[in-house]
Each structure stands twice: as C-alpha cells, then as structure tokens.
N, C-alpha and C positions, 0 to 999 in steps of 0.2 A: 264331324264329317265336313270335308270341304266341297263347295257346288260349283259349278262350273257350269253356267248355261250358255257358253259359244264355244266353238272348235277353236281350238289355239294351242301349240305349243305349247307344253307342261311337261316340266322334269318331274314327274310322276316317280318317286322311288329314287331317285338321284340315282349313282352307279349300279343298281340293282332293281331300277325297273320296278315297271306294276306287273297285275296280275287282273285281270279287263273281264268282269263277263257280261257279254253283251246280251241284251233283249228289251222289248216293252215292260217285262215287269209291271203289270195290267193290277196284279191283286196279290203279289209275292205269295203264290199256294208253294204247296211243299217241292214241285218241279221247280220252281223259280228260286227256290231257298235251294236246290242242292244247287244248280248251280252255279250262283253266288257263293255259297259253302265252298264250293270247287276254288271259285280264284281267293276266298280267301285265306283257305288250308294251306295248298299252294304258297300266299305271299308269305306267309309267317313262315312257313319251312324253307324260303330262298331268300329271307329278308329286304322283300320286294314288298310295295306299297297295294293293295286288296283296293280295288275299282269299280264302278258299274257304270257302262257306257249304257246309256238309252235317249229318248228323244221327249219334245213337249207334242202332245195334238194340237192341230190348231183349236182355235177356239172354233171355229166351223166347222168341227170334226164329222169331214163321212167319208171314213173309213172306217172298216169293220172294228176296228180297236175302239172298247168304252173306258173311259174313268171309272175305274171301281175303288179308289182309295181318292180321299183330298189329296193333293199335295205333301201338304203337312204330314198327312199318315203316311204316304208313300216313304218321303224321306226318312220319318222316326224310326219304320220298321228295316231300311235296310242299312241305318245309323247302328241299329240293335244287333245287326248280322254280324258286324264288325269292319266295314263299308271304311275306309279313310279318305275317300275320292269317289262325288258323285258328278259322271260327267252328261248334262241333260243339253243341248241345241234344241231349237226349234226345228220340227220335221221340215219344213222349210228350208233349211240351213241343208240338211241333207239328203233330200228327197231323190233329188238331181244325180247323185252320185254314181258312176257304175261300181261295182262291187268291187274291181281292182281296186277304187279307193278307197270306198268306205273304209275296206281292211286297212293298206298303206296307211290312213291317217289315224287309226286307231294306232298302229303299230309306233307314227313317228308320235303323233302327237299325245300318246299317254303314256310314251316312251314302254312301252308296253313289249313282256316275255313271257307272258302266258294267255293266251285268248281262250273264254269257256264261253260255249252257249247248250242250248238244250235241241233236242234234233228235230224241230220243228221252227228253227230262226232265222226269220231270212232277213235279208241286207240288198241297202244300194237299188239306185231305179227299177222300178217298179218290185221289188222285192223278188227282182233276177238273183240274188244271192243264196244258195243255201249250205248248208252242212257239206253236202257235195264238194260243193263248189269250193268252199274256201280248201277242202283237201287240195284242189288240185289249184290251187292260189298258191297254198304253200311250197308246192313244187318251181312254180315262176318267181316266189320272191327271193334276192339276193339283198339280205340285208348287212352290216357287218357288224349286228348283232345276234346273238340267239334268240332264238321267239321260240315256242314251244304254242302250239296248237293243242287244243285237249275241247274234246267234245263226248258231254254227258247224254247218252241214250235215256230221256226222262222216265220213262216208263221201265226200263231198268234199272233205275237208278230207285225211283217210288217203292220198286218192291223190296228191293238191296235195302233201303232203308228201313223200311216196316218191320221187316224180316231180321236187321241186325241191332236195329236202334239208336244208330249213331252213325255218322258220316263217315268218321276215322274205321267201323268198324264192316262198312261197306267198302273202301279201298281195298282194305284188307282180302277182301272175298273177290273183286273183282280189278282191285287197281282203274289207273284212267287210261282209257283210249288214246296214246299219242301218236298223231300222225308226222312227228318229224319234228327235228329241229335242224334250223340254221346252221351253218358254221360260222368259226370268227372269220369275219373277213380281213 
C-alpha cells in the first residue's frame, strides 16, 4: 500500500481512476470495513485503483476523535482490506477547507470516480459537510469526468451484513445507494 501524507496530485488508477472512501477510520469496526469494502468491490469491478482518504490528529489532539489503533495497526489493517492508496494530510493541511473543496480535491487529486463514506461523515471547515450535503455537491460539480457518488447507510449496511455474511452478498439484497453520476464532458 502506497501512503501519502500531503494533498497533491496523484494519478491514482491512471485512465480508470480510484475509488476513495473517505472517513477517520478511528478503529476500522465493521462500519468502517463495509465502507472501505465499498470502494474496494467497486475498484476491482471498474479496474480503478481502491483508496482511503483520511487525516493525521494533531499531536495536541482536542477534538472528540481518539487514537484507537497505532499507526502501524491502522495502516496494516486497511493494507489487509485491500487498500492500494493510503491518502493521510495532516488535519491541519485540511481543516480550513469548505466542503466544495474538500470534495473538488478528493475528486482532482485522487483522480477519483467513486466516493464512499458511511452516513455519519462529515468533511471540510468545521465539519460543515455531510452526506447531505455532498448529494447536493454532486448536483453543482461539472467535471469532465464521471465520478459516481455512493453512500453506505452504516447501520444498514451492519445488519445486511450479519444477516448475509459477506459484502458481495449484501449488494445483492440491497445494491448501493447512487446519487448520480457525471457526464463526459
């Protein structure tokens, strides 16, 4: 798995793109594995490069988010998910953001055509961003690529899983949520 701890341009997937799911990723519980599972199901079925945008705390962390995994474990377990692109900034780097860009720069700079997050994930200054919000994001972006938006209901998704035993076996029952895709421009 390749790591990336500043925002920067990355042909992420070269002509077929990543597939991004964004969050803290606090302690990868099984909401946080479906959906990573999401963008990584996803990249393998559109031959797009499987992602995970998330941030460092600072070392003077007060905000509510704790370290529950080292480092090290963090990485290994969502190395194990099947992760090819770990993209960590310091919250610092993006703290500032409004949420038009956090998206925008996920979108240019992980060359990114699928965004997953879980329905509790907010983005962009002051964590103005949420699930909401990025729906009606997707409606204002004019990209002249296809991006595909896909947002997993965690607590739907926990039981779809329990319940079927396997991810591929929860799409089946339920498919993903997609709120839109691009056209080419």
């Amino acid at each position: 798995m390749q790591i990336y701890s500043q925002l920067a341009p990355l042909a992420l997937g070269g002509a077929h793109g990543s597939a991004v799911a964004m969050g803290f990723f606090d302690g990868i519980h099984i909401g946080h594995r479906a959906v990573i599972n999401g963008a990584v199901e996803w990249a393998k079925a559109h031959g797009a490069a499987p992602a995970v945008f998330t941030f460092r705390l600072p070392t003077e962390n007060k905000m509510k988010g704790k370290r529950l995994l080292s480092t090290e474990d963090k990485h290994a377990l969502i190395a194990s998910l099947g992760v090819e692109h770990y993209l960590c900034p310091d919250f610092e780097e993006i703290k500032a953001m409004t949420p038009e860009q956090f998206v925008l720069g996920i979108i240019r700079d992980c060359n990114a055509r699928a965004l997953f997050c879980g329905e509790n994930f907010t983005f962009g200054a002051k964590a103005a961003g949420t699930p909401e919000l990025l729906r009606k994001l997707y409606l204002k972006i004019n990209m002249p690529i296809p991006v595909q938006f896909l947002l997993y209901q965690t607590d739907e998704w926990l039981e779809l899983l329990r319940d079927s035993g396997s991810y591929a076996s929860a799409i089946e029952k339920k498919g993903t949520v997609l709120y839109g895709e691009t056209s080419e421009g």
